[in-house]
Wavefront OBJ file of the C-alpha trace (Angstrom):
o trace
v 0.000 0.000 0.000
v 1.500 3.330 -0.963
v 1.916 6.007 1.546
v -0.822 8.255 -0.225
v -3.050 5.460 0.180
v -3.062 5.534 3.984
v -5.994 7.296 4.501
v -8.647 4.523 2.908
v -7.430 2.588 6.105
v -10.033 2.834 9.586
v -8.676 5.105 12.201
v -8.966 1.635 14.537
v -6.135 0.146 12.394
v -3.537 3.099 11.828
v -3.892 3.547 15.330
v -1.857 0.391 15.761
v 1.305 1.428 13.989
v 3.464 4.177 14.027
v 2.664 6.475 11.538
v 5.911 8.603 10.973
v 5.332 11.891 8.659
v 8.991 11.506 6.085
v 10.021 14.666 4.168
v 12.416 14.834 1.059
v 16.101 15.631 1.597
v 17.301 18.718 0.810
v 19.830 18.730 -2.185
v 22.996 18.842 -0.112
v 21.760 16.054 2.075
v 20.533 13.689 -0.699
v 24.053 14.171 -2.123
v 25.774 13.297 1.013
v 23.392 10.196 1.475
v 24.046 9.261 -2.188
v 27.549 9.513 -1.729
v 27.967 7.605 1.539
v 25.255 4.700 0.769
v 27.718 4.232 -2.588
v 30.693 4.057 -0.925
v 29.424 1.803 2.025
v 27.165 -0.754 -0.497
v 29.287 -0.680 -3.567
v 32.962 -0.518 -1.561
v 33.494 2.253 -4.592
v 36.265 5.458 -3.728
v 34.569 8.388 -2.136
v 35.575 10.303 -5.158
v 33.381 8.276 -7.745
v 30.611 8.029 -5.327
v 30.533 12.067 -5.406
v 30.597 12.109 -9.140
v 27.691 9.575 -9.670
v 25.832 11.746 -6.967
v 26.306 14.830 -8.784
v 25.800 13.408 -11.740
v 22.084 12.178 -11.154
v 21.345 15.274 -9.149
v 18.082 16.531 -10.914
v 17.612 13.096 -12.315
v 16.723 11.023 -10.144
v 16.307 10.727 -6.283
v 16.489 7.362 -6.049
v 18.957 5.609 -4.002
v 18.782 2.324 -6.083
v 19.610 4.179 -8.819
v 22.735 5.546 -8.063
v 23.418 1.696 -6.462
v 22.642 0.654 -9.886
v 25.687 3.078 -11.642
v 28.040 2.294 -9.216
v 28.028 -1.186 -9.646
v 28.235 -1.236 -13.837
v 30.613 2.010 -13.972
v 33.282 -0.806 -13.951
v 32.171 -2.144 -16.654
v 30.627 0.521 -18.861
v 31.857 3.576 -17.644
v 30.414 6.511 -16.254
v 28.812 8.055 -19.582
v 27.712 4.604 -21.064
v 25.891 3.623 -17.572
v 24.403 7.311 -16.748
v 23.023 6.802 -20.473
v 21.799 3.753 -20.116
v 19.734 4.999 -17.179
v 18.289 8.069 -18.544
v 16.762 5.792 -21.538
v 15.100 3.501 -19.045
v 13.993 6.405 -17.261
v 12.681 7.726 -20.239
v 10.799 4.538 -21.249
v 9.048 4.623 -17.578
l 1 2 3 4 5 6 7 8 9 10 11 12 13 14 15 16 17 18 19 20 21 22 23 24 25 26 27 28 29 30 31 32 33 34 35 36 37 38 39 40 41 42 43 44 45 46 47 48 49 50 51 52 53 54 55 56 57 58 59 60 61 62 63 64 65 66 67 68 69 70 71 72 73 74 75 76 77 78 79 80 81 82 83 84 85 86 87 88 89 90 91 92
């Protein structure tokens, strides 16, 4: 059930569970969280995990995503992967 969704649930249930209100990060933070998420999950150097997060700044805001870069970079390279990204993005 998505988050906007909550409210079609009975007041009897919700009030069972925690029901914690989440905002966005800011743009610095979400590129500090990119950046340290890459470098803990992906073992990648501190200086690629900064250039993937700048590089999908305004692209994307999904963690996963920038997972998803760092761990083909290796293979494709930072272009060919960030490219390969924006078409799937594209598609939906």
């Amino acid at each position: 059930m998505l988050s906007s969704h909550i409210h079609l649930l009975s007041p009897e249930l919700t009030s069972h569970f925690a029901m914690p209100e989440l905002h966005p990060y800011g743009r610095d933070k979400h590129l500090t969280v990119v950046k340290g998420v890459v470098v803990r999950r992906e073992s990648t150097s501190s200086e690629l995990a900064e250039e993937i997060a700048r590089r999908l700044d305004g692209k994307t805001q999904d963690i996963d995503d920038a997972l998803r870069v760092a761990k083909l970079v290796s293979q494709l390279g930072l272009e060919k992967t960030i490219s390969l990204l924006e078409s799937r993005t594209r598609r939906g």
